[in-house]
N, C-alpha and C positions, 0 to 999 in steps of 0.2 A: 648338035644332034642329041646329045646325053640328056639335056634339058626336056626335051617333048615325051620323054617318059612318064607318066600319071603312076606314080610308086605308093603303094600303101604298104608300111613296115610292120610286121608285126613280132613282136618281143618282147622279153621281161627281164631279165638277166643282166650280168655286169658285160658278161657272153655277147649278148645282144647289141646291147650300147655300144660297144667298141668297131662293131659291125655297123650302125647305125652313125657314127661320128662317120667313120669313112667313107658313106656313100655322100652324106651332106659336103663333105671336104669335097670330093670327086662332083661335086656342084648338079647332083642327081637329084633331081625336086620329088619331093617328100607330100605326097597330097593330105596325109591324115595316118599316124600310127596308132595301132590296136596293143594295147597292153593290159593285164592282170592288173585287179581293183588294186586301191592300195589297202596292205595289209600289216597288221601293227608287229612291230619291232623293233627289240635293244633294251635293255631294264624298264625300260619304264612303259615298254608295250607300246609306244604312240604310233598312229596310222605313218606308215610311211609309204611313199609315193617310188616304183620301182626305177633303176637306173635310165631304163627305155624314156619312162614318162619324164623326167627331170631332164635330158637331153630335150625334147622334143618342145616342152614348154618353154625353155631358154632360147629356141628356135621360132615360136609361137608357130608351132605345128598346131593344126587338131585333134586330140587325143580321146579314145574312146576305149572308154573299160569296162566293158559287159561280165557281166560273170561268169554266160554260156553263150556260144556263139549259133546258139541254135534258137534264139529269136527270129518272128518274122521283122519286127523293125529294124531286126538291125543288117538282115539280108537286104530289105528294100534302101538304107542310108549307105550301102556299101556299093551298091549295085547303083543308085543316084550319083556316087563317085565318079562312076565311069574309069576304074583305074585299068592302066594296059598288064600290070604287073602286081602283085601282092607277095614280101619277102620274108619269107618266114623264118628265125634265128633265136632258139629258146625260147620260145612264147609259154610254152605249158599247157596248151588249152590242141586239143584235135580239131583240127581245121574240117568243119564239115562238106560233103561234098558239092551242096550248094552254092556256098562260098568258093570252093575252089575254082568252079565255074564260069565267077562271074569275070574274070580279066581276063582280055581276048587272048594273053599270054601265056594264062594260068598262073600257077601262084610256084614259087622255087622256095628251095628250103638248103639250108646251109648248117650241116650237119658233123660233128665233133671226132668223126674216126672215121675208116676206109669202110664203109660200107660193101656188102651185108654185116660186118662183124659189128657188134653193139649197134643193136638199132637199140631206140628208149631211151631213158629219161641221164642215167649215167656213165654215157661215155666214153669220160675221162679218167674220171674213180676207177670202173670197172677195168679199163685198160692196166691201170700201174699194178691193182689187186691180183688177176690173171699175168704179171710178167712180163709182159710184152714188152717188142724190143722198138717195135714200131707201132705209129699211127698216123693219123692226120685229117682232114677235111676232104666231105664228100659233099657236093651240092647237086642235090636233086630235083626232076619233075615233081612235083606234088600228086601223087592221087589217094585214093580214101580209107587207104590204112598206114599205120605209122610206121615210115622210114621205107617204105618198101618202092617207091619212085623209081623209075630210071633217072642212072647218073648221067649227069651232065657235065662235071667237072670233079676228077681229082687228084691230090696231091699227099704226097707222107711228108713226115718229119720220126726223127729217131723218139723214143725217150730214152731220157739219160738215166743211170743208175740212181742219182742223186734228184732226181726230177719229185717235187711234190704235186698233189693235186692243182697250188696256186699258180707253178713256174710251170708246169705243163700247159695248165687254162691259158695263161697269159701267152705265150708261144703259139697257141693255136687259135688263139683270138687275133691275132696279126696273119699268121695264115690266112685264114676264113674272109678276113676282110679283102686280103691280098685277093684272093678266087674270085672272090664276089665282085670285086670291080671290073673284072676281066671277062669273067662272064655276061655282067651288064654294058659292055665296052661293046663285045660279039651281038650282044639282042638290040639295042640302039643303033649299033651300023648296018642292020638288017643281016647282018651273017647268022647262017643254021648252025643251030647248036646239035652237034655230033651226039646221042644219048648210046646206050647201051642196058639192057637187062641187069638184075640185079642175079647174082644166083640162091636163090631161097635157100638152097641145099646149104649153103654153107653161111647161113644166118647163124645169129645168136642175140641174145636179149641184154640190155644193160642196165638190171632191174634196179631203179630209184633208190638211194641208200637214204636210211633213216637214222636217225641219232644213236639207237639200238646198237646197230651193225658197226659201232667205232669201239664197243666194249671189247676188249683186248680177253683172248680165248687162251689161256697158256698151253692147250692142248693142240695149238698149231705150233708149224717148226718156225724157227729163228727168223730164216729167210721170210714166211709167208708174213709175217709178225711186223718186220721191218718193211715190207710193201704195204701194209694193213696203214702205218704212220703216216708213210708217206703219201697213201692216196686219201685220207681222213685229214692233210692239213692244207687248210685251216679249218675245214668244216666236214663235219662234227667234231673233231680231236679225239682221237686213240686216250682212250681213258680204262683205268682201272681202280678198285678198292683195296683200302687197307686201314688199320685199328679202326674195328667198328664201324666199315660202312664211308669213311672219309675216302672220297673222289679227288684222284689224281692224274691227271691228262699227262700224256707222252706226246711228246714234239720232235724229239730227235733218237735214233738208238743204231746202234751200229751192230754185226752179226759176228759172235767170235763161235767159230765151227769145233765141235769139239764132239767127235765121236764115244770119248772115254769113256763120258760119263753114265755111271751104274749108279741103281736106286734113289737118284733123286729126281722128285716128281716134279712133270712140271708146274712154273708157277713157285717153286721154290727159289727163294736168295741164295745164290754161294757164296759170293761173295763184295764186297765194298769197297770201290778202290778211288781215288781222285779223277779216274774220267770216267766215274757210273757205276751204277750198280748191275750186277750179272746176276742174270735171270734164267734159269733151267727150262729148256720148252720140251715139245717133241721129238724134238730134232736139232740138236747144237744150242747156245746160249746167247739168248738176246741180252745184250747191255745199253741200257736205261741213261742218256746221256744228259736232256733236257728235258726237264719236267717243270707241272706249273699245279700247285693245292690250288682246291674252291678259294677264290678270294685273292689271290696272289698272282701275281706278274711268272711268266714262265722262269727259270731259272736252271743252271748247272745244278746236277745230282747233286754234286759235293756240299753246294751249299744249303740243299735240305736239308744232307744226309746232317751236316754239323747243326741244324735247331731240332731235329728230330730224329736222330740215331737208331729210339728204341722203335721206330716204325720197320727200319731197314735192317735190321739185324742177319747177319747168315742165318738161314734156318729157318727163317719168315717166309709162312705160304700167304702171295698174295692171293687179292678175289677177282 
């Protein structure tokens, strides 16, 4: 039965792909997925083709990457599809309501936290940034603004203390897949899918992080600092300056609480030890455990700290 589903996938992500292996595993035919042009990437800038489209091609799907989904040809080649179902999972692009239209199904979307909280573009990021102890995957109706669908299906999962942006993504990319086969298990066997209201009121936005937003601020506390790392890796990397402007990314740091401390501002060195360099913030001392210079393989403090000493000195205001 899972078979006479007419599916068009639509995604761009690593997010995506992992979502897209497992409906193809789950023997869920695939009539044509929509992905994001390809767009150049990695030193040497070359066009690369998105995780979505490199699954789909090695499948000999047919792949379609419009810039804007607000052509007339490309509502007339979608609507010629005749698909019963359209699955939306990190695409990037607002699904116009034309388009939502045309599958007698409507179009579902499979979404990275417990809905209403973080609706938009991050998340995942924005969950570790804000604290949270929880999250998980929300999978939605589609209608013609973003995130705001009745739920269809959802599920939590914890985050861990120690949870980075990647080990979280990856966690919740096996969920998401988990939901999404289950829910298309219920619309192929003809069972009604139960929805429910979103409540607006307790919305909030997960505004898109830029490379900007990984610049390490000594005037937040210890705590806020060491969630800034971990929801920044692997992208963009918690980074900061020092002698002159040289760029040093943070990958790892740990929080040592220290109320004592008078007069020294944050962003100051106190001190240098073999597991990092301690850091004065707002509020308690961040220590600096794994780090990586422009040009360089990440590495232990220590072994900076030994070819470049006079950068780390106590008493050094980083930028």
């Amino acid at each position: 039965m899972s078979t006479m589903l007419k599916i068009i996938f639509a995604g761009t992500s690593e997010f995506a792909a992992v979502h897209l292996s497992g409906i193809l595993e789950s023997d869920y035919r695939i009539i044509s997925v929509l992905t994001q042009p390809d767009r150049p990437a990695g030193r040497g800038y070359k066009l690369t083709a998105s995780p979505v489209k490199m699954i789909a091609q090695s499948k000999n799907i047919p792949v379609m990457q419009p810039e804007s989904l607000c052509s007339k040809n490309l509502n007339i080649k979608i609507s010629n599809l005749c698909p019963d179902i359209i699955i939306v999972v990190a695409y990037g692009l607002i699904i116009p309501r034309n388009i939502i239209k045309i599958p007698r199904l409507g179009c579902i979307n499979v979404h990275a936290s417990i809905l209403p909280r973080w609706r938009g573009a991050a998340p995942v990021q924005r969950a570790i940034l804000a604290g949270d102890t929880k999250t998980g995957i929300t999978i939605i109706q589609m209608d013609e603004t973003l995130d705001t669908g009745d739920i269809l299906y959802q599920v939590e999962c914890d985050i861990k203390s120690s949870d980075t942006y990647l080990t979280l993504h990856e966690r919740l990319s096996k969920l998401g897949t988990y939901a999404l086969i289950n829910i298309l298990l219920k619309i192929s066997s003809g069972k009604q899918n139960i929805s429910k209201k979103q409540d607006n009121k307790s919305a909030n936005y997960a505004k898109k992080i830029k490379k900007k937003d990984a610049k390490i601020d000594w005037q937040c506390t210890a705590e806020q600092l060491e969630r800034c790392v971990r929801a920044f890796n692997p992208w963009p990397g918690s980074f900061f300056y020092i002698d002159n402007n040289k760029l040093i990314k943070v990958w790892q740091v740990s929080v040592l609480n220290n109320d004592k401390l008078v007069d020294i501002k944050p962003g100051v060195i106190i001190k240098v030890t073999n597991n990092g360099i301690q850091v004065a913030t707002a509020k308690g001392i961040i220590n600096l455990m794994i780090l990586q210079p422009a040009g360089k393989k990440p590495m232990l403090a220590r072994y900076l700290i030994n070819s470049r000493y006079e950068w780390f000195k106590p008493g050094t205001k980083l930028n």
